[in-house]
KOLVO-919992 format. One line per field, with one value per residue (C-alpha): residue number from 1; residue in three letters; x negated, y negated, z negated. Coordinates in steps of 0.02 Angstrom, whole numbers, plus 50000, padded with zeros to 5 digits. Last residue first. Layout:
num = [NUM;...]
residu = [Ala;...]
east = [X;...]
north = [Y;...]
up = [Z;...]
END
This chain:
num = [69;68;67;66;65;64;63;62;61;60;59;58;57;56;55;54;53;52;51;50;49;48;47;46;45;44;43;42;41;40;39;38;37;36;35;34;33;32;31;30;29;28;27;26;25;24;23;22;21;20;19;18;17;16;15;14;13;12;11;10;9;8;7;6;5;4;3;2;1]
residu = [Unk;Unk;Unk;Unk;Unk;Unk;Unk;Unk;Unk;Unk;Unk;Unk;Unk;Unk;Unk;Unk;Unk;Unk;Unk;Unk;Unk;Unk;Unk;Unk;Unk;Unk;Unk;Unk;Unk;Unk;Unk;Unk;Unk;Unk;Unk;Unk;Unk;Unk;Unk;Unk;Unk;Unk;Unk;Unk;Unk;Unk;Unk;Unk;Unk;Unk;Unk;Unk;Unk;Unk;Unk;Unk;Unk;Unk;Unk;Unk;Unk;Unk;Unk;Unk;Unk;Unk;Unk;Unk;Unk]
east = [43539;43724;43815;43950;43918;43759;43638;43620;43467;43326;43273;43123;42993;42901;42709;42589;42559;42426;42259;42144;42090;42265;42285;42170;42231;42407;42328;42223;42030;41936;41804;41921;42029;41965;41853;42027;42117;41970;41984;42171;42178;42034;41880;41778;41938;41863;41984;41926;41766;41764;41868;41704;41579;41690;41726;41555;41495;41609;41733;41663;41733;41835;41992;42100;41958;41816;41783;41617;41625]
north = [43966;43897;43912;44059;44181;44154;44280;44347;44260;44361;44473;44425;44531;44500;44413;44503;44412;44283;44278;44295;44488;44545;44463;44576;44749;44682;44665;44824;44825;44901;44778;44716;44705;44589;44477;44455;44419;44294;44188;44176;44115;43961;43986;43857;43826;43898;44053;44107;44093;44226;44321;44287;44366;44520;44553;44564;44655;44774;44868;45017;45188;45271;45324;45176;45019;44981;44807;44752;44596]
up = [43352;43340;43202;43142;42980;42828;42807;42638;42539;42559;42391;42280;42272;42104;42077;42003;41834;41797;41686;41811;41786;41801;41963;42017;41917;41986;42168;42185;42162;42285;42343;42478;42360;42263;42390;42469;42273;42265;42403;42378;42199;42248;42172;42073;41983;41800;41804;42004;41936;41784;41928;42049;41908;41853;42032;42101;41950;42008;41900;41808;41852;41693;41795;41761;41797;41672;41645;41531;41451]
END
């Protein structure tokens, strides 16, 4: 299947083939969101091509008063 990204450029074959990888476990998550991006593609359109959602920024919990450090 051919991948085409937002402004009608064609995805890397590199990508296509270690994303089709990165779904059958041959590739860990990690490895192939670096290979990814360093290739140009961003993390949602990456994450995209595995099946999973970006993940969301989730907010620190509020600091709690007294202690020691």
């Amino acid at each position: 299947m051919t991948i085409f990204k937002s402004n009608g450029d064609r995805v890397p074959q590199a990508i296509e083939a270690m994303a089709a990888e990165a779904q059958a476990g041959r590739v860990d998550r990690r490895e192939f969101l670096a290979l990814a991006s360093a290739l140009g593609a961003s993390t949602a359109f990456a994450y995209g091509m595995i099946g999973l959602a970006a993940p969301t920024q989730v907010l620190a919990e509020e600091p709690k008063k007294g202690g020691t450090l």
